[in-house]
Each structure stands twice: as C-alpha cells, then as structure tokens.
C-alpha positions in Angstrom: 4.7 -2.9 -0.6 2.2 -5.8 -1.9 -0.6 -6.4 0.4 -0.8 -9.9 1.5 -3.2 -12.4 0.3 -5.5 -12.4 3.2 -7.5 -15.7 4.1 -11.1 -13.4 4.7 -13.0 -17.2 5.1 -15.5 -16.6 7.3 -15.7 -12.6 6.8 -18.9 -11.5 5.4 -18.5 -9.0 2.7 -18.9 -6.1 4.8 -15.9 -7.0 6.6 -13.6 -7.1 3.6 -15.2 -3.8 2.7 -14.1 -2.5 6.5 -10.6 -3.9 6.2 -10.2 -2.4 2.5 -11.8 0.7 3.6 -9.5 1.7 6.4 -6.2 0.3 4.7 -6.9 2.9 2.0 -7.3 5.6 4.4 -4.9 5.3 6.0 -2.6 4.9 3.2 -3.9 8.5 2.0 -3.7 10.2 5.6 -0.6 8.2 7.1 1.7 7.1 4.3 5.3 5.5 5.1 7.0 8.6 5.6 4.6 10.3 7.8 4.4 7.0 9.9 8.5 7.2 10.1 8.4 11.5 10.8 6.3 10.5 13.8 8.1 7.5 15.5 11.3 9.9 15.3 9.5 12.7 16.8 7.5 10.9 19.3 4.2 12.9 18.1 0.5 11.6 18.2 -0.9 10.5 14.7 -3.6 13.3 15.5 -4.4 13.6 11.6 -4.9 10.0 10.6 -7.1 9.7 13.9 -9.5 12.2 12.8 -9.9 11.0 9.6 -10.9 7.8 11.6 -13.5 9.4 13.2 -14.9 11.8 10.3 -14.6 8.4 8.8 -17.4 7.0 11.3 -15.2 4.5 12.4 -15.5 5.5 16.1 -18.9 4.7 16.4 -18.1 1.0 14.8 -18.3 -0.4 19.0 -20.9 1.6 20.4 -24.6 0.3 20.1 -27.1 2.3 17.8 -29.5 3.3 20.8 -25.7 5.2 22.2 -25.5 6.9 18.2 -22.8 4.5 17.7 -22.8 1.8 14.7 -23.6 -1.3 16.2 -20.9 -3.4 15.1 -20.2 -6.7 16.1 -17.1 -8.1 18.1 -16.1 -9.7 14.6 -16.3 -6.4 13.1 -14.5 -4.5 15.6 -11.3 -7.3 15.1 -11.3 -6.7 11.2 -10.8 -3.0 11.7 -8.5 -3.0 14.5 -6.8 -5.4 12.5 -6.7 -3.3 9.7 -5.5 -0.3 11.6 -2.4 -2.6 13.3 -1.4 -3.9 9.8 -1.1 -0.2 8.5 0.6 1.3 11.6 0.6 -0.4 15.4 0.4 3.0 17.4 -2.6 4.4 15.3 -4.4 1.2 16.1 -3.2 1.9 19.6 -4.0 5.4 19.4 -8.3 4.0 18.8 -8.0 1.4 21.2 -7.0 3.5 23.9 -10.3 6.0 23.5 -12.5 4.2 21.8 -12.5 0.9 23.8 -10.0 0.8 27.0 -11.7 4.1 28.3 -14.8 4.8 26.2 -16.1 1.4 26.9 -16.4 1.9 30.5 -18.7 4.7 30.0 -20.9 3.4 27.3 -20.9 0.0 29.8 -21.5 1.6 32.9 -21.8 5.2 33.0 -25.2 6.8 33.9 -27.1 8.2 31.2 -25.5 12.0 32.0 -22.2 10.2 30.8 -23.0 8.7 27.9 -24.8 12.2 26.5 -22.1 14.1 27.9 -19.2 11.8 25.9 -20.0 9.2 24.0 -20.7 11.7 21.0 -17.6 13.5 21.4 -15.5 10.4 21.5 -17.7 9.0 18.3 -16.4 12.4 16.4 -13.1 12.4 17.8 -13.1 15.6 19.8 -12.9 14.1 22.8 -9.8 11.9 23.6 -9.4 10.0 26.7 -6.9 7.3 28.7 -7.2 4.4 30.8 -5.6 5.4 34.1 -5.0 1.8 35.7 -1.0 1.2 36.8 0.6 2.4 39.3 4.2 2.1 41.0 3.5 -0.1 43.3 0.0 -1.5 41.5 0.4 -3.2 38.2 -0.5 -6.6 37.8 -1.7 -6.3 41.2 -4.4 -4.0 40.6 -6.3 -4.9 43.3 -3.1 -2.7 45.3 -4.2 0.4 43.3 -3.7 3.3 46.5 -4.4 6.2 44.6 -7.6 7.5 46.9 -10.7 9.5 46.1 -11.9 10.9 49.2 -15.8 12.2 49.0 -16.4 15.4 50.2 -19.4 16.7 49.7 -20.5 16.8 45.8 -16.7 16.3 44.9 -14.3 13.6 45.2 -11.1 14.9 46.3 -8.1 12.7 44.3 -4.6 12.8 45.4 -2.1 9.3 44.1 0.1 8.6 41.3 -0.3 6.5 37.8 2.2 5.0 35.8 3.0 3.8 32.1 -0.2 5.8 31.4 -1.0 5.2 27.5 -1.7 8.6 25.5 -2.5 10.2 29.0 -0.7 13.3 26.8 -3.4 13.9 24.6 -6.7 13.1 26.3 -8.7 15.3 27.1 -10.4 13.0 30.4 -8.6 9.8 32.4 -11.1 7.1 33.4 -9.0 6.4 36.8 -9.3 3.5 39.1 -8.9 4.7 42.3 -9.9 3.6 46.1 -13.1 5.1 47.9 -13.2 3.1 50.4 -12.4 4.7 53.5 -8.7 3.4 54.8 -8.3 0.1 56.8 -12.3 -1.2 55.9 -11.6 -4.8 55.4 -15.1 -5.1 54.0 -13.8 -3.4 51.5 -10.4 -4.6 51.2 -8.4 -5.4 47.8 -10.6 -4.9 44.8 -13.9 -4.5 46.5 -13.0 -0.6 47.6 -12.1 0.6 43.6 -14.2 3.2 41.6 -13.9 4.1 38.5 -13.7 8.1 38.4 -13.8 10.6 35.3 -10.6 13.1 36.0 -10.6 15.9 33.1 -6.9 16.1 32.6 -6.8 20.0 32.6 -8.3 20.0 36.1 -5.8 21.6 38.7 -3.4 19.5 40.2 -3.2 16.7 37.5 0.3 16.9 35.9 1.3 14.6 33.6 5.2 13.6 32.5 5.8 11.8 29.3 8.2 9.2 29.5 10.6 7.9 26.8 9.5 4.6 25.5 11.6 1.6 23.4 8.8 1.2 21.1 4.8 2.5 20.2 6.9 6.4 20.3 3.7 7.6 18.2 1.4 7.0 21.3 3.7 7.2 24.0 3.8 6.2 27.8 2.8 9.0 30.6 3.0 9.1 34.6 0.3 11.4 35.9 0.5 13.1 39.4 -2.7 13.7 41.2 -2.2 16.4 43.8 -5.7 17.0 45.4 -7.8 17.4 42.0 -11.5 18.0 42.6 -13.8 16.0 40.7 -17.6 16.0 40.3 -19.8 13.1 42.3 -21.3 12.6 39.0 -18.0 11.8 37.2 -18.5 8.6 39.1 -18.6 5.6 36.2 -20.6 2.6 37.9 -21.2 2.2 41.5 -19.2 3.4 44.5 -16.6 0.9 45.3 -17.3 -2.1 43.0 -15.2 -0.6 39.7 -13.5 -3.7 39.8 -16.4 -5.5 38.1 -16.6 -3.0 35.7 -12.9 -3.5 35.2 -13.4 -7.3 34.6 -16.3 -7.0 32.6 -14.4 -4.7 30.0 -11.2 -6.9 29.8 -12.9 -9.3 27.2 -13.4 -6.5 24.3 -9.6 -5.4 25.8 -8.4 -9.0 25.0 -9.7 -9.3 21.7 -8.5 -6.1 20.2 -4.6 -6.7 21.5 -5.3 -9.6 19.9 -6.5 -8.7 16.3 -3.7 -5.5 16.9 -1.0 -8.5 16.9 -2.3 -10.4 14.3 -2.3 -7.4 12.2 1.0 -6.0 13.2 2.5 -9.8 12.4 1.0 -10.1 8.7 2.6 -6.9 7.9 6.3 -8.3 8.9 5.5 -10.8 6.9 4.8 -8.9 3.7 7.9 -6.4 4.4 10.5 -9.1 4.7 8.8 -10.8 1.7 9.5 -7.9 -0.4 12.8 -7.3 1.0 13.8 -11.4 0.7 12.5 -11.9 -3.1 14.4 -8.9 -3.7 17.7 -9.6 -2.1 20.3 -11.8 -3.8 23.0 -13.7 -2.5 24.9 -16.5 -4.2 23.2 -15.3 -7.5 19.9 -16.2 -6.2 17.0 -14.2 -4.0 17.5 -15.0 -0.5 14.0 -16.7 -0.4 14.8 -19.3 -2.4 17.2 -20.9 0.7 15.3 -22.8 2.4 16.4 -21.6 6.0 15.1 -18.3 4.7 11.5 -19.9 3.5 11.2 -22.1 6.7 11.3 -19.0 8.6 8.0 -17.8 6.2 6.5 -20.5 6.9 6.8 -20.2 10.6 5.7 -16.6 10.9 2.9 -17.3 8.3 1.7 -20.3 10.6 1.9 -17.9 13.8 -0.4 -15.4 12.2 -2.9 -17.8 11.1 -2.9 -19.4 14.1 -3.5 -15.9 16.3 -6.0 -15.0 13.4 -8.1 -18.3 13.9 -8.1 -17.5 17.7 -8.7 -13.8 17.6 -11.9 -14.8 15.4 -13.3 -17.3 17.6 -13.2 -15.2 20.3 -15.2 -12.6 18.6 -17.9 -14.9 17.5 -18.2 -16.3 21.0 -18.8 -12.8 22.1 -21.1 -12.0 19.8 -23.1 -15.0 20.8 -23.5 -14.2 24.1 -20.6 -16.1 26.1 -18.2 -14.9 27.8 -14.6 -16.4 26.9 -12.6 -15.7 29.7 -10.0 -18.4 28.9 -10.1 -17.9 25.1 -9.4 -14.1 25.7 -6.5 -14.7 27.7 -5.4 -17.3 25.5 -5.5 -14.9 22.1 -3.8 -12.4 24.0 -0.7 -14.5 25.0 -0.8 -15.9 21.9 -0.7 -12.9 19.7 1.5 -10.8 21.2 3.9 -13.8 21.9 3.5 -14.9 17.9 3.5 -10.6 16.8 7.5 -10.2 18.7 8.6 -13.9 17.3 7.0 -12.7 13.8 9.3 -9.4 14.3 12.6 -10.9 15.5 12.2 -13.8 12.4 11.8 -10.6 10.2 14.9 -8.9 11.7 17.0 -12.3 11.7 15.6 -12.5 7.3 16.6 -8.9 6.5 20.4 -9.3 8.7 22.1 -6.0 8.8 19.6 -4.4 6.8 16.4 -4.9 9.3 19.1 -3.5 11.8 19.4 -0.3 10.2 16.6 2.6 11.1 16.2 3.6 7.1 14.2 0.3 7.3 10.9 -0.6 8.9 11.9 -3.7 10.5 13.2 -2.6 13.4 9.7 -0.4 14.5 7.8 -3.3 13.9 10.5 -5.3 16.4 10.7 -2.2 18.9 6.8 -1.8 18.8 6.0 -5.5 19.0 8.1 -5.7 22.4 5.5 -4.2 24.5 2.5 -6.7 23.5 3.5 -9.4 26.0 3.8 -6.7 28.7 0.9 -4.4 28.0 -2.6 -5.1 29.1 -2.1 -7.5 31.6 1.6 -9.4 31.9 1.2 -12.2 29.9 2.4 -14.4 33.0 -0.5 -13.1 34.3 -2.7 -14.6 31.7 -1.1 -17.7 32.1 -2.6 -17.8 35.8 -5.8 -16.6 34.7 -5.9 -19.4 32.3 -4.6 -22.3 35.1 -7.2 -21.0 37.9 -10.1 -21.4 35.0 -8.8 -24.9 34.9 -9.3 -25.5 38.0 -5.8 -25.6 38.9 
C-alpha cells in the first residue's frame, strides 16, 4: 500500500524525518501479517515496542535533565501519529507507558521515582498502566472507592479497576485511589485521591483480561486489589490532591488520542484508495463514481480537519498555554472523524471491507473505542460548555 501524500506544512524537517523514521520501522518489525497474527491472537506487539524504545523513541516526551529527549508537544503528535497510521494498538501500546502513566511520574514523582523509573520506561524494560476506572467510577472519577489505607510505612490497597489498558503486561499500575479517611467531607469527591505506584506482581493484585470488540493487540484488563501492601514512597504527588495531578496530565492525554485518530483515519483513507482504484464495476474503477469519490472527499476533509486541530494544540502547549477547550475539542473531534473515516471505508469496499482477510474491518472495530476511551466524549462536550461559561 501507497503512503499518502501527507500535507507536512508547518513540520520542520526533523519532524518529517520522525514520521519517516518510525513508519519504516515499523514496517520492518510489524509488517501486515504480523499486525493481523496479533489482532487474532490477542497478543501484545512486545517486539515492535522494543524496537521503539532501542529506537530512543521513548525518551522523545521526557525532558533532557530526566535522560529523556526533550521533544516538543509538536513532536510527540508527529510520532504518535506515525505509530497510529502504521498500527492503532502499537500507538496505544506507547501511549499507555510512555505518557498516560510515565507522565505522572516524570510530572510529579519525587526525585526517588523518576531515578527509580523513568530510565527503565525510556529503554522499555519497564512497562506500566493507568489504573483510573472503576465499576461504579468512570466518567465520575471523582467516585473512585478503591482505598489506600496508611499504615505505618505502607499503604494498605484493597478496591477493584476496570477496562484497565495493557494492565497484562506492565510491570507497575499508577492507581488513583482514596486516602482520605472515610466520611471527611473536607475531603470529599476528588479532593481525597492519590495517585499510588502498585507493582503488579505484588500479592493480592490479580488481574483478568477481558475480551474486547476492537484494539485485541493491547487489550482491556479488570484488576482485583485484595489488601496489596505498598511502599509510602510509591506515593506520586501529594497525599490526597492526585486529582490535580490527574488534570494536569490530561492535556498531553488529549493531544495524543488525538494525533492517534488522525493517524489511524489517513490510513483508511489510503487502504480504501487502493482497494477503490482497483475495483471495477460497470467496466470502470469504482472511484470514478462519484458517490464513491464524494465519500474521499469527506474522509479526506475529516482528517485534515482533526490534523489542523491536533497541531494547534501542540503548538499552544509548547508555548506555554494551557488549552483546555482545544484539547477536548481535538479529542471529540478525532475520534468522532477516525470511526466516520472507518465506517465510509467499510461502506467503499461493500462486502469486501466486511470480510476479515481485509483490513477494513480492524480499522472499524479499533476505531470504535476512540469516542469512549479517555474520557466519554459526552463528557468533553461538558467540559467544553462549562469553559464557556455555560
């Protein structure tokens, strides 16, 4: 398959060099049939992850003084980009380390942390989960009951999380969990969370992988806690005020399920391109209808569109303001563009993009989660009404 043409206005040359870069990696570590072998089998892309990180690509977020590369917000959006376009679950598969869970260490953790982790996560032998969602606390995170009781040196951690991404193959959960001692309405809601560093082999965590539509590479988990001991120093942040930890990490969050959708949507685009120039019906390719090539058009102007967003979020970020609104806005726009993209490129290939010997239906079953995952995207529609003042 023929790469697209991307527009790279506004990308310096090192960015075209990071996009190019990874794409041919990956290409060489996680070609077509691998990426089809794991969606079957539900495995982890473990291989094509290390070669991320021998790659240096791991360090791409974390700041220089941390042994990381420094890279700006832009940066990290062309190569999570790049990483969606190839394959949506290895993108996942950095995201959920790298930046949903290493990012609240490299943020907030003491300096202990940060030498104890950061390295390993930057060489990819250490993997780790964000432990947010529970039965009865999703969008309503501020219900999170899953309690941390201090004893001593140790918290003592006893609760349940749910829809728990790649909780099977890391190594350490960052958890949010309640330290506030039971019915303390001064710390009611979100002002009793902490964010706590579980190792996932500590006794009494068991964790149960579930069967998922879409993503199968990277898989969804629930994770028992059944009074698992963990050190005082595993603490990330401050006792009790997590939840501004949590807030403060959901920009960079934002961002990359954003740049994840616009790359997951561009490469629809090329595979139903391939598939409609090369498909002929009424001795003609099935392009050349123009109900066919409005439906191009379409799903080329949603994937500029999240593009031009995903990238003006990154360069406010990297000047210093923090776009709360524009985040949430990328993020329901992108993943609500990425499953239209994928349902246009099922309705272009008919029967064909029905059929599992064809891509087209992973990139519909893997886009379905976007508007669900990392925060419902009704849920960014309040956020964006109560930053209106509404």
């Amino acid at each position: 398959m023929a790469r697209q043409d991307w527009n790279t206005f506004g990308m310096t040359e090192q960015q075209c060099m990071i996009r190019d870069s990874v794409l041919d990696l990956l290409q060489a570590k996680l070609p077509t049939e691998k990426i089809r072998e794991l969606d079957r089998a539900g495995e982890f892309p473990l291989d094509a992850y290390q070669s991320l990180a021998d790659a240096g690509w791991m360090s791409l977020p974390f700041a220089e003084a941390q042994g990381g590369s420094g890279g700006s917000h832009k940066d990290l959006a062309v190569l999570v980009e790049a990483m969606a376009y190839h394959y949506a679950s290895v993108a996942t598969a950095y995201l959920t380390t790298v930046i949903y869970a290493g990012q609240h260490i490299a943020l907030h953790g003491g300096d202990h942390l940060k030498r104890a982790y950061l390295p390993g996560i930057m060489d990819g032998s250490i993997r780790m989960a964000i432990a947010l969602t529970e039965p009865g606390a999703g969008s309503d995170a501020a219900a999170i009951s899953t309690r941390a009781e201090r004893c001593g040196d140790r918290y003592v951690v006893s609760g349940q999380k749910l829809y728990i991404t790649c909780a099977h193959v890391a190594h350490y959960l960052v958890a949010a969990v309640r330290t506030a001692p039971a019915n303390d309405p001064a710390h009611a809601g979100h002002r009793g969370i902490s964010m706590l560093l579980i190792p996932t082999d500590a006794p009494g965590v068991t964790i149960r992988m579930l069967d998922t539509l879409g993503r199968r590479s990277t898989r969804a988990t629930e994770i028992f806690l059944d009074n698992v001991e963990v050190p005082v120093e595993n603490l990330i942040g401050e006792e009790n005020r997590g939840w501004r930890g949590l807030m403060k990490c959901l920009n960079m969050e934002r961002l990359c399920l954003a740049a994840a959708g616009a790359g997951n949507m561009q490469h629809v685009i090329d595979y139903a391109r391939d598939y409609a120039t090369q498909r002929v019906q009424f001795g003609q390719p099935i392009s050349q209808f123009q109900a066919v090539a409005h439906k191009f058009a379409d799903m080329r102007i949603k994937a500029e569109t999240t593009r031009l967003l995903t990238y003006r979020v990154a360069e406010m970020l990297d000047a210093g303001i923090e776009p709360r609104i524009e985040t949430a806005m990328a993020k329901v726009v992108s993943t609500e563009n990425d499953f239209d993209c994928a349902n246009l490129g099922m309705q272009i290939m008919g029967g064909a993009g029905y059929m599992m010997e064809h891509d087209m239906q992973r990139f519909f079953r893997d886009s379905r989660i976007g508007p669900v995952g990392g925060g419902a995207n009704e849920i960014q529609r309040n956020i964006i009404a109560q930053l209106m003042g509404l």
